[in-house]
N, C-alpha and C positions, 0 to 999 in steps of 0.2 A: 454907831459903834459904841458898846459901852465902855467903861473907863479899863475896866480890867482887863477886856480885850486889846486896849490902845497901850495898858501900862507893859503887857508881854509882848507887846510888839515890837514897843519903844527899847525895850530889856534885850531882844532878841538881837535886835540890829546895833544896839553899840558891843553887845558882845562879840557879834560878827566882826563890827569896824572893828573890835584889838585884836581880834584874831588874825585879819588882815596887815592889821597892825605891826603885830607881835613877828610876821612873816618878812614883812620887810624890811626891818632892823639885821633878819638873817641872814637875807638871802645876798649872794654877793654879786655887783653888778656884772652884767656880761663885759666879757676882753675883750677889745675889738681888735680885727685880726691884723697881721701888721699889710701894709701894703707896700707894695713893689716901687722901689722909687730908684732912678737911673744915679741919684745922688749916695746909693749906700755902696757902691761899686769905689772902692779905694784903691785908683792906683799905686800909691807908695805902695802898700802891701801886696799889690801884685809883686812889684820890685823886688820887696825883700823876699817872695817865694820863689821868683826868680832865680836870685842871688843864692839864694839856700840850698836850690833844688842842681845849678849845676858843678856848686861846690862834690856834688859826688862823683866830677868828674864825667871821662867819656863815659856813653852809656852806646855805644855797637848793639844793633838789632839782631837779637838772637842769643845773648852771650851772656853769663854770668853778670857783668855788670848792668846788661838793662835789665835782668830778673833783681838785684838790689834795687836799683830805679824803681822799678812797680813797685816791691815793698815799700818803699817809702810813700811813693805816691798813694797804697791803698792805706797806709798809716794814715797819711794826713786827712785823707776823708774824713777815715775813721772820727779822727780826733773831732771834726765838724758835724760829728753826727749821719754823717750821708751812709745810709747800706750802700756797701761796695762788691762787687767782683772780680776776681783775678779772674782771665782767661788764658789759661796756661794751653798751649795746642804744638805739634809739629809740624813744619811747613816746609818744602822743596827749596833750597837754595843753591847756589854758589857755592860748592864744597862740600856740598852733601846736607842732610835733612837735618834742620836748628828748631828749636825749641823759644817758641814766641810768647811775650806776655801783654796781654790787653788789662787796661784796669779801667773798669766802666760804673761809678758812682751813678745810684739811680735815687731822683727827688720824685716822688710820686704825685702826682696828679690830682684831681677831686672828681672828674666825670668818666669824658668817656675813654675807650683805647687809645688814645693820640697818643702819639709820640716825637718829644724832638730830642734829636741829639747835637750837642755841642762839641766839636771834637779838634783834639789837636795830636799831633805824634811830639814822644818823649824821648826818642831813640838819635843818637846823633852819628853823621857818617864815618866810616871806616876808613884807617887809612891815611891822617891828617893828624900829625902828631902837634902834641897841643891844642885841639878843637875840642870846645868843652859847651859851643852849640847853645850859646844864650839865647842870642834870637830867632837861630833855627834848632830847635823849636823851643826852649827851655823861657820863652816870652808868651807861645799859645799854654803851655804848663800850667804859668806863675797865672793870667788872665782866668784860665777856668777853676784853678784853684782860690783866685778871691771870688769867681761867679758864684761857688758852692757854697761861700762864705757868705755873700747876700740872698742866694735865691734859697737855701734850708729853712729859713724861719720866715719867709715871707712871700713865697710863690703858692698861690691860689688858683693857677688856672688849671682847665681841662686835665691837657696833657701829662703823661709823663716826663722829665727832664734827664734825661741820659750823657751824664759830661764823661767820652770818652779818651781815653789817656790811649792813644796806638802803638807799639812798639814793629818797626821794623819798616817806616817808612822809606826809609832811605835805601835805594840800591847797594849792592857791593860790586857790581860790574856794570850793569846796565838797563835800565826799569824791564821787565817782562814778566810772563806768565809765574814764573819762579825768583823773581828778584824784584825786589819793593813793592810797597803797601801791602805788606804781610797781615799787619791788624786790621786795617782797613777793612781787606776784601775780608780777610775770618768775619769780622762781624757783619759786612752786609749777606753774605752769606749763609752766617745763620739767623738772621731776619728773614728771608726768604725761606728757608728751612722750617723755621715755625713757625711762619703765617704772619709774620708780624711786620714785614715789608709793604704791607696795603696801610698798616697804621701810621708808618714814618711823616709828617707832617711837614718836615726840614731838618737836614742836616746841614749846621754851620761850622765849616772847616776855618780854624785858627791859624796862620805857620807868618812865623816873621813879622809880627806886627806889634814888635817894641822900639825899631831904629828913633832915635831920638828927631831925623826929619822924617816922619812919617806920613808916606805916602801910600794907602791904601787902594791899590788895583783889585778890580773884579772880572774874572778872565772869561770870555763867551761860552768856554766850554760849564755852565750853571744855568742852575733855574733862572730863567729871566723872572719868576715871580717873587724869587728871592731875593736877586739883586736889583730889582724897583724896591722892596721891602726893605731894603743895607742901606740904599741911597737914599730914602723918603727918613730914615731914621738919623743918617747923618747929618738933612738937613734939618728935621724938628731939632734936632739938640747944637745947630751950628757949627757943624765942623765938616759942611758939606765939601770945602775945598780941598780936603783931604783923603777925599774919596772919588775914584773916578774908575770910568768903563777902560777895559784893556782889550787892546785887539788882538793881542796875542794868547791863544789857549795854556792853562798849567797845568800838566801833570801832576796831582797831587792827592791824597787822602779822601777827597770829595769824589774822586772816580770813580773806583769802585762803587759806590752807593748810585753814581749816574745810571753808570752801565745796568744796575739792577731794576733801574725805573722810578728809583727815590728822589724825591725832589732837593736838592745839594748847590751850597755854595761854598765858594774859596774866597776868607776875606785876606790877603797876603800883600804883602808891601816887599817885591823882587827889584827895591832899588836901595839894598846895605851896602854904602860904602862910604868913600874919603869925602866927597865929593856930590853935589844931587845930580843923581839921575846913575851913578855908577854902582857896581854890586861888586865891588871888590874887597869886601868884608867875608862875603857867603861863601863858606865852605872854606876859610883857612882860619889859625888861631888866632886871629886880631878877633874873632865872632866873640865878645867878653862883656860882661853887664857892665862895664862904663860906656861902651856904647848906645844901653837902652834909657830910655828915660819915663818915670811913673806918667807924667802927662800923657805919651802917646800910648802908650797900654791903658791907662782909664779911658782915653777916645774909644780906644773899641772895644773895653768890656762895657762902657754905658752906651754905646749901639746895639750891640749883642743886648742888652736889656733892652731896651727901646725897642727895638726888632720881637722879643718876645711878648710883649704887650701888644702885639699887631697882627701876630700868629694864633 
């Protein structure tokens, strides 16, 4: 090789090295994405949305004060970033035809159509003067409101994440065809309607599970694949004694989506009261956030996480 061949080669390639050089002085290292950790799920701040959220009082299913309640509720997404939807609809009731509002925050996905939805009712029963419904439900509220606070900037899987807000769970005479789980059945029905009922991957029903002794029952009427998935979750993170099979079925928000073919759990603790093992809190005004406590609402919004890592 003669010299002036070796001397434009030698030339060629340290010009190349700065080049290379030159490029990675600029370029900015990639951000690694945040990951999913059962530790970002803050129950005090479930607490205090809690605390915030039943400050607005009764919220009756169908009525001007549960369409305030949405607003707020799709505010608050808002505020976290989350795309929200209001599902304002008409529905057969007790007294004639009421006007219902669903608020369904959607975290989007990376793959394929999956879908889970996290759901709780925001509506408190009629009827009960001074019941302003902290733990039923205004504790599944304040849980999926801080879930949307950890999973927006840090949920990487598959599916979509659908945290639905129901309005109209509660009867005004007696559960049936036209009385309770208003939101519910509206949206497993329109799942069904557009084809998006084969995607549901699990729906995780929230109701009562801030009582400060928190004892979380999983009732027969659910997916037993869900409720192996609740249980295997509360024991990885230790708090499996707080979790247990119930023999007795519960009418609740996860039904509808059963009856549709959706695979649904009920995570609920049906023992508020003075006392363990009594429920004489539920359904009168003693139901008030100095009864819940942040510990037992983070137990099971960091199951509800823990559970999504396994979905």
């Amino acid at each position: 090789m003669n010299t002036k061949y070796s001397l434009m080669i030698g030339l060629a390639a340290t010009l190349w090295l700065a080049v290379l050089s030159g490029c990675g002085r600029h370029e900015k290292a990639p951000i690694p994405l945040p990951v999913l950790d059962v530790a970002d799920f803050d129950g005090a701040r479930a607490l205090a949305e809690v605390g915030a959220f039943v400050a607005l009082g009764p919220r009756e299913g169908g009525t001007t004060n549960a369409q305030r309640a949405a607003d707020y509720l799709a505010a608050r997404l808002r505020n976290l970033a989350v795309a929200t939807e209001v599902q304002s609809f008409p529905d057969a009731a007790p007294g004639g035809t009421a006007t219902f509002h669903n608020v369904v925050g959607k975290i989007p996905g990376t793959g394929d159509q999956a879908l889970i939805i996290l759901g709780a009712h925001y509506d408190t029963k009629s009827g009960i003067p001074g019941f302003v419904g902290a733990n039923d439900s205004g504790s599944g509220v304040g849980v999926l409101l801080a879930l949307a606070r950890a999973l927006k900037p840090a949920w990487h899987g598959a599916p979509d994440i659908w945290l639905a807000f129901f309005d109209g769970e509660e009867c005004r005479v007696t559960y049936g065809a036209q009385d309770g789980f208003h939101g519910s059945r509206h949206l497993a029905q329109q799942l069904v309607a557009t084809g998006r009922a084969k995607d549901v991957r699990a729906v995780i029903l929230l109701d009562m599970i801030g009582d400060r002794d928190l004892t979380v029952t999983l009732p027969p009427n659910g997916s037993p694949t869900l409720t192996s998935l609740a249980l295997t979750a509360a024991e990885r993170l230790g708090v499996r004694e707080k979790f247990s099979l119930s023999p007795v079925a519960i009418l609740d928000d996860h039904q509808p989506f059963l009856n549709a073919g959706m695979p649904a759990v009920d995570l609920i603790d049906f023992q508020f009261g003075s006392a363990p093992g009594r429920n004489d809190y539920w359904h009168t005004a003693a139901d008030t956030p100095d009864k819940l406590s942040a510990e037992s609402l983070q137990t099971t919004g960091r199951v509800v996480l823990q559970m999504l890592q396994n979905l």
